[in-house]
N, C-alpha and C positions, 0 to 999 in steps of 0.2 A: 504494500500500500504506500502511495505517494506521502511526502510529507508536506506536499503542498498544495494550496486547494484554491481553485479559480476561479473568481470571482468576476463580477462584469457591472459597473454601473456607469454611470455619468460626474465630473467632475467639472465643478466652477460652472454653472449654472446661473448664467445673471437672471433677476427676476427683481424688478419697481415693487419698493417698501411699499407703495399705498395698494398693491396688491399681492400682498402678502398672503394675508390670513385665510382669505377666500383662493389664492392659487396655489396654494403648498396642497389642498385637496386635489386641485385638478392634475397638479406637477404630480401627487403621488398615485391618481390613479392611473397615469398612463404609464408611469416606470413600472405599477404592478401588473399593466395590460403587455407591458415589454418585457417583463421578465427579469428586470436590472435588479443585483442586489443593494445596490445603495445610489446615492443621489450627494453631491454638496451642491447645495443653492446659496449663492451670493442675492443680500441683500441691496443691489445694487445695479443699474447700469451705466454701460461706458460715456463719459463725459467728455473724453477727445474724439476728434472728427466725430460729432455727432449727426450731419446731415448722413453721413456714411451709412447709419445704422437705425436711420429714421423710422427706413420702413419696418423694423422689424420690433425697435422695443418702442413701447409708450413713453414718453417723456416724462420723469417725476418732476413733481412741485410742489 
């Protein structure tokens, strides 16, 4: 038997504080519909070149 054991999830995960609370639900139920064993979600999105990344995250304020 292996002494090593394989894991698979998602790291650094940005995701906009004012949709936290309500999206850590939806973030966990699609990693449990994928199968992933873990998830790190930053409380944050990227603040340089932001037009870059417009369409993708919501803008906090």
């Amino acid at each position: 038997m292996s002494r090593y054991t394989e894991i698979c999830g998602c790291i650094h995960i940005h995701f906009p504080v004012s949709l936290m609370e309500r999206g850590t639900e939806l973030i966990g139920n699609e990693a449990e519909r994928s199968s992933i064993d873990f998830l790190i979600i930053n409380n944050h999105t990227p603040q340089r070149k932001k037009e870059k990344y417009s369409g993708i995250f919501k803008s906090e304020g």
